[in-house]
N, C-alpha and C positions, 0 to 999 in steps of 0.2 A: 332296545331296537324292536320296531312289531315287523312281524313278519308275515307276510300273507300269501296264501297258494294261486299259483300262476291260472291253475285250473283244478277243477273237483273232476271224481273219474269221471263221470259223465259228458261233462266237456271234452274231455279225453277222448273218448271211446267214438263221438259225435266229429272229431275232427281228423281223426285217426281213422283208414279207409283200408275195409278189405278189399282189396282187389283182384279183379274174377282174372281165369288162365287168361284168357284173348286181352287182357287188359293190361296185361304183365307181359304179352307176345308181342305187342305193344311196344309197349315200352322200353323193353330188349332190343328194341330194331338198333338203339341206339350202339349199344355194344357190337352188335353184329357189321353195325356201316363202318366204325373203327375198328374192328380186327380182322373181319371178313370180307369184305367188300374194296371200299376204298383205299385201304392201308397195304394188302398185303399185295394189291395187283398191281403196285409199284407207278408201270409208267404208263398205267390203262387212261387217266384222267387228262395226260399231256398227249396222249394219241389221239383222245377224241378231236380235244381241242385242236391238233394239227402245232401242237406248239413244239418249244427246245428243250428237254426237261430238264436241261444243266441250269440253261438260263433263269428258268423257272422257278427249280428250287430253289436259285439262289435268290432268290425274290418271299417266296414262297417261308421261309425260314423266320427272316425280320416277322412276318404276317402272322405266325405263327405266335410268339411272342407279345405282340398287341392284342393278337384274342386274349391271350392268359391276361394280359394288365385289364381288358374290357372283361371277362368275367368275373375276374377277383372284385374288382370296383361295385359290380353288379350286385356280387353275395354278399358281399360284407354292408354297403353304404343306400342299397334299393334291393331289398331280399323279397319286396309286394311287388316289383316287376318283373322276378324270375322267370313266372308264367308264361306270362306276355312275352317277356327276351325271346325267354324258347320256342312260342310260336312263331313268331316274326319270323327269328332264324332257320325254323324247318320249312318254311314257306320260301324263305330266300335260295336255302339249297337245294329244295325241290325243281325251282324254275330255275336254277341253274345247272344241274344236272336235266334239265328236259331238254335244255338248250344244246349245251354237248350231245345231245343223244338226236337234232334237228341232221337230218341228210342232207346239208348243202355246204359247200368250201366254208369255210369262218378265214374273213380278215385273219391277217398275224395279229392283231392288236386282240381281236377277241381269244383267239386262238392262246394267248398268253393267259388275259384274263381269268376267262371262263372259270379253268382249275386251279386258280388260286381263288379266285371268288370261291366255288365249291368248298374248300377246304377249310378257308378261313369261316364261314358259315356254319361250317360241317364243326369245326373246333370252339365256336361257341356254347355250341348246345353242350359242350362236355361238361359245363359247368352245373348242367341240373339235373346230372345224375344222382351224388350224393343229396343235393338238396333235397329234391323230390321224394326219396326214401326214407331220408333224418323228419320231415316235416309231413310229409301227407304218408306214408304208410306204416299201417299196423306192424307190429313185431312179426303177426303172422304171415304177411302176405311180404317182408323182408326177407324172410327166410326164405318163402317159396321162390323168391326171386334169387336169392345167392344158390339156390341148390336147384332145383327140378327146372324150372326156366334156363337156368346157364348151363345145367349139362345137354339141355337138345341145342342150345346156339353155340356152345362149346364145341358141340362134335360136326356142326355146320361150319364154325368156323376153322376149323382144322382139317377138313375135307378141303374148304378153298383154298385155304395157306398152300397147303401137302400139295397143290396142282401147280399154284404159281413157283415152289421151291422146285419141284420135280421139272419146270417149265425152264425156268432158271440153267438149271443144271446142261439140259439140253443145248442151252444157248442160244433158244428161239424166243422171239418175242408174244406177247399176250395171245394175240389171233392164231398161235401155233397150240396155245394150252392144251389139256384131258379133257377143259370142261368150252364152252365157246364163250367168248368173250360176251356176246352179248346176255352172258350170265352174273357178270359182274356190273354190265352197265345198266341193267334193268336193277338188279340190287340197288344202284346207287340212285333210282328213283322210289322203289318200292320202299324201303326204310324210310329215308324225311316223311314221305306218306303216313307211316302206322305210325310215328311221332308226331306227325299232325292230327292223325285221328286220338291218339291217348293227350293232348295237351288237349287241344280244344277241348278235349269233356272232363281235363281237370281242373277241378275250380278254385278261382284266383282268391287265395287266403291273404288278409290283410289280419291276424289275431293270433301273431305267433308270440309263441312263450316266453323269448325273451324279452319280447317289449313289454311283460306284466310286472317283472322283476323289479324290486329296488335296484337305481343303480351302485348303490355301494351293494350287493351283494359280496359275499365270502364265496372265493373259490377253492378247490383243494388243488394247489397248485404244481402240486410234485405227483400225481394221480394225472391231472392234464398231462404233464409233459412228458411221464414218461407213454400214457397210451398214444399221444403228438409222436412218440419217438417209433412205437412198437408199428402202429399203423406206417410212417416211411418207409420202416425193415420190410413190415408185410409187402407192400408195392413193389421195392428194390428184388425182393424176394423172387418175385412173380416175373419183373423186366429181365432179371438176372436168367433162371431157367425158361424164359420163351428164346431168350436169346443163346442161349447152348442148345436149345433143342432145334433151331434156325440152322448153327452148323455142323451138329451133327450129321450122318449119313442121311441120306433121302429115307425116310417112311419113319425116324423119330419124330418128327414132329407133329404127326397124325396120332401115336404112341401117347407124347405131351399131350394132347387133348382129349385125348379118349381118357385117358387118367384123370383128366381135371372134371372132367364129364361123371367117371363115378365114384368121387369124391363128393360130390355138391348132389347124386344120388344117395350115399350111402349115408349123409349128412342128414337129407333126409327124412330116411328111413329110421336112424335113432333116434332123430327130434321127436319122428310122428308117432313111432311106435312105442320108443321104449322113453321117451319124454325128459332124455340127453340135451343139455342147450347146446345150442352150435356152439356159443363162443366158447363149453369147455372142451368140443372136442377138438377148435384149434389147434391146440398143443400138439396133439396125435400127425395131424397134417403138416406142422414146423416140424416137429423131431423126422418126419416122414425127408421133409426137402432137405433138411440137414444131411440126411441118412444121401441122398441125393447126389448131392455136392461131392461124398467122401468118393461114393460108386465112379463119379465123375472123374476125379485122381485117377482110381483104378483103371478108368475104361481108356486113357492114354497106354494103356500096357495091354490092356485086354480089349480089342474095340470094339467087340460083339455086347461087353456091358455097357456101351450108350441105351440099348432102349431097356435096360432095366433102370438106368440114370435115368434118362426123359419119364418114365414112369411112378419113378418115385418125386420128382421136380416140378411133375403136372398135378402131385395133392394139395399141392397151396396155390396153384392158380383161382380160386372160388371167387366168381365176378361176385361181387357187395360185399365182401366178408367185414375190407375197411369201415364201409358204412354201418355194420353192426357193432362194431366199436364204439362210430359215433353215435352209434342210438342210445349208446349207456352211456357216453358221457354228456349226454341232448337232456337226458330225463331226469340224471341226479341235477347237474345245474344248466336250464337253457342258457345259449348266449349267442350271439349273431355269429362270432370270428370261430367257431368252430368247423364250423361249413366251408368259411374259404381257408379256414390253416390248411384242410384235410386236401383242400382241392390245387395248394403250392406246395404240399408233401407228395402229391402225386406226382408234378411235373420236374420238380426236383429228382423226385425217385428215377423216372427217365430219363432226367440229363446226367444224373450219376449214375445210371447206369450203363450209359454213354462214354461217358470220361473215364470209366473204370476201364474198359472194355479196350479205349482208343490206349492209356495207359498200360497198361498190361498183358494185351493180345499179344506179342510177341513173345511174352516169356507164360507160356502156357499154365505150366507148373504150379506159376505164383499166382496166376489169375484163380486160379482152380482153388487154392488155399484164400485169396481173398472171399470168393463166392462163400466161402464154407465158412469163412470166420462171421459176415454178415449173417447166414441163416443161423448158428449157434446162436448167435446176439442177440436175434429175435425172438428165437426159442427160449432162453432163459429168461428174457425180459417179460414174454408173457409168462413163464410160470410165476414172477416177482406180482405180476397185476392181476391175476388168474380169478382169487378172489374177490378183486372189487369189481371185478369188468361181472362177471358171473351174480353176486350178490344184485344187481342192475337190473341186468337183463331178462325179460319177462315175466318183469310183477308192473302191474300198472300205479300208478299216480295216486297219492290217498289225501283227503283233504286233512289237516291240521287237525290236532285234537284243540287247540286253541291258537289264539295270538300270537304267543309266546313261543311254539312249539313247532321247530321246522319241518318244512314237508318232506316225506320220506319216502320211499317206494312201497313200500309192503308193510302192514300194519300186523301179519303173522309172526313174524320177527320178533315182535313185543312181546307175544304172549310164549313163543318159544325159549325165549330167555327167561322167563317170570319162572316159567315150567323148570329149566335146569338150574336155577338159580336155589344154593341153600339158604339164603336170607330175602327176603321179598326187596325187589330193586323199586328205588322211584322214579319217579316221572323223569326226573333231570338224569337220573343215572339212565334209563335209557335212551332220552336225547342224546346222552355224548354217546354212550354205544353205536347207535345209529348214524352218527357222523363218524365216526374211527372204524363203522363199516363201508361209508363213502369215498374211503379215502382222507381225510383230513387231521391235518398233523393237530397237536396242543395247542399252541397260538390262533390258528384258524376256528376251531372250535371255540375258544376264547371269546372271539370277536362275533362267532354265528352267536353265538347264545347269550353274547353282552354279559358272561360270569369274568370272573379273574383267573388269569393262571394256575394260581393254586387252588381256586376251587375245582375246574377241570382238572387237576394233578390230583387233587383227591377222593374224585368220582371216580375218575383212572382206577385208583386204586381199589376203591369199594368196586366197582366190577369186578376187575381181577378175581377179587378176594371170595366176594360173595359166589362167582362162579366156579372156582376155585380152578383159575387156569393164569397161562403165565404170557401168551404170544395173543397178537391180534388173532392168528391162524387158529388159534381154538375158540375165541369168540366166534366167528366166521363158523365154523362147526357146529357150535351150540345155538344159534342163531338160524339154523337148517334144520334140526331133526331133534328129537327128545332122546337123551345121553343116559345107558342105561349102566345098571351096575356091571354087568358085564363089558360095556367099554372101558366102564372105569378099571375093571379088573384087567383089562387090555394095555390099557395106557400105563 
């Protein structure tokens, strides 16, 4: 079987886009119109309109649900008109949002419209956040975006929440808020705008990676499904503590965001300086929401521990984190359904997060013990992928040493292994290395390399041997750094 690379780094680097702060400020509007804006000011979009909001939603719901089947359709079956989709659509909710925001009576019929038009508009574009991140940006400007961009809209958008929840409370409607109303409804023009501004000047790619691939490529298919599984948790994770921090006491959920604010600071800060990948400090941020969940028990007994709860629950909020998942699973193997699994794991996450919530709300207890079993489940799940997601992330694209020879991430790798190895490895010995660092079981590797079973069984084993290690977990190690006698004397 010849195998050919999708792209050399160059092409890589050439379609891969740093992207400047205001171009990422940008692009964030998206995030801020759904958490901040539109979403949390409840019945501000049926008050413009003049409409019923009962009636509305119930309308409003069904419409909901046709965006997701029109987006999914979009990512998976036309992923060259994403661009485009998403212009149209921030065009469409722009003029729809100007219209609600026009000072004269609206008909009922429009008045009904209007904010479902907005909405269903507004919930298309949600589909080219992931995309836009897995396909046009750099690793670098990924990060900036899950961490320093999300903690200033983070703590924007928990300042708005914190007003409507506080608003709530009172029992007054929107025009009674901390903040005026016509704070939210300029919002809900201002965003489609800087989403109109960052699409139109990004430019419409027709030469993505997966259409380079043979179609019989080998997948590592237990590597897919469980980071498929871990990114759902992550989401579920997130829905689950915005949603305790919702009804907690008034001023957790300002707490929830400020936490989540310097987390995706302090994230960072270790990327930048001390040269930490994000995706291993994950872990530290699950075990953190874990730790979260248990406080959460406690603070039914104690209820001054809610905002130590909300503070610990607000480390795994990090807007993109999902998508940096999918960027190590985008560059070991392109494929188009990566983008939209990521993007029905998400809506799934919120509808179970929903049916948990409607389930279990009454027996408090139990709900409390369910939240904590799902964040555990995440947590251990990544520490089980820790090392293939990490071995991924942040080594660029390397072209083939030959025909034969699949494309790998990192060509340092090789010569890291050569270096700890007491018998000198060959060519074939570390191809399969380098797929059994990918994630890929013995039969998959089989089929990548066109060898037979037992020849990969007994490559398998000359690694082992020649390395003189016993677990994938210590290839992974010696595959990082040059193993000295005093590890050895450690170990």
């Amino acid at each position: 079987m010849k195998l050919t690379s999708p792209t050399t780094e160059k092409e890589t680097r050439g379609r891969l886009k740093d992207f400047s702060i205001p171009m990422l400020l940008c692009f964030a509007a998206l995030w801020l119109l759904t958490n901040g804006v539109a979403s949390p000011s409840g019945k501000a979009l049926w008050e413009l309109g003049g409409s019923n909001y009962f009636i509305s939603s119930k309308i409003g719901l069904p419409m909901i649900g046709a965006a997701y089947a029109v987006i999914f359709a979009v990512l998976l079956f036309l992923p060259k008109l994403v661009v485009r989709f998403t212009r149209l659509n921030a065009v469409m909710t722009l003029l729809c949002g100007t219209a609600l925001m026009l000072p004269f009576e609206k008909p009922a019929i429009m008045g009904d419209a209007l904010p479902i038009a907005y909405n269903f508009f507004h919930d298309l574009m949600g589909g080219a956040f992931c995309f836009v991140i897995v396909h046009y940006f750099s690793e670098k400007s990924a990060v900036k975006l899950a961490t320093v961009i999300a903690a200033g809209v983070n703590l924007l958008c928990g300042f708005l929440q914190f007003c409507v929840q506080f608003n709530e409370e009172a029992g007054t409607q929107i025009a009674a808020s901390l903040i005026p109303p016509e704070v939210y409804r300029a919002g809900m023009i201002l965003c489609p705008f800087l989403l109109l501004l960052f699409f139109f000047r990004l430019p419409v790619r027709t030469d993505f990676d997966f259409d380079r691939w043979p179609s019989g490529r080998v997948y590592p298919k237990k590597l897919f499904a469980g980071t498929y599984f871990l990114i759902f948790l992550s989401y579920l994770v997130f829905y689950l503590g915005n949603g305790y921090a919702w009804l907690a006491p008034t001023g957790c959920l300002i707490v929830f965001y400020i936490a989540e604010a310097c987390a995706g600071l302090l994230m960072y800060f270790l990327w930048k300086k001390k040269g930490i990948s994000p995706i291993r400090l994950s872990k530290f941020f699950l075990a953190a929401n874990s730790l979260g969940f248990i406080v959460a028990i406690a603070a039914e007994y104690v209820p001054a521990a809610d905002y130590l709860a909300c503070t610990l629950l607000g480390f795994t909020g990090i807007m993109g984190l999902p998508a940096l998942f999918a960027i190590t699973l985008h560059k070991s193997r392109p494929s188009r359904w990566i983008v939209p699994v990521i993007f029905v794991l998400s809506a799934a996450a919120s509808f179970a997060r929903v049916g948990l919530a409607t389930a279990f709300m009454p027996y408090k207890e139990l709900f409390a013990v369910t939240q904590l079993v799902v964040a555990v489940s995440a947590t251990v799940i990544y520490f089980l992928l820790e090392p293939y997601l990490t071995f991924g992330f942040g080594k660029q694209s390397a072209k083939p040493q030959s025909a034969q020879t699949p494309v790998f991430l990192s060509q340092s790798w090789r010569e890291l292994l050569q270096t700890n190895a007491y018998e000198p490895l060959s060519e074939g010995e570390l191809d399969v290395a380098g797929l059994i660092m990918q994630g890929f079981q013995s039969d998959e590797i089989a089929k990548e390399l066109t060898y037979s079973a037992g020849t990969v069984k007994t490559y398998r084993r000359r690694i082992y041997s020649k390395l003189q290690i016993h677990t994938p977990k210590e290839l992974f190690a010696r595959a990082q750094r040059v193993i000295t006698d005093e590890d050895m004397e450690v170990r």
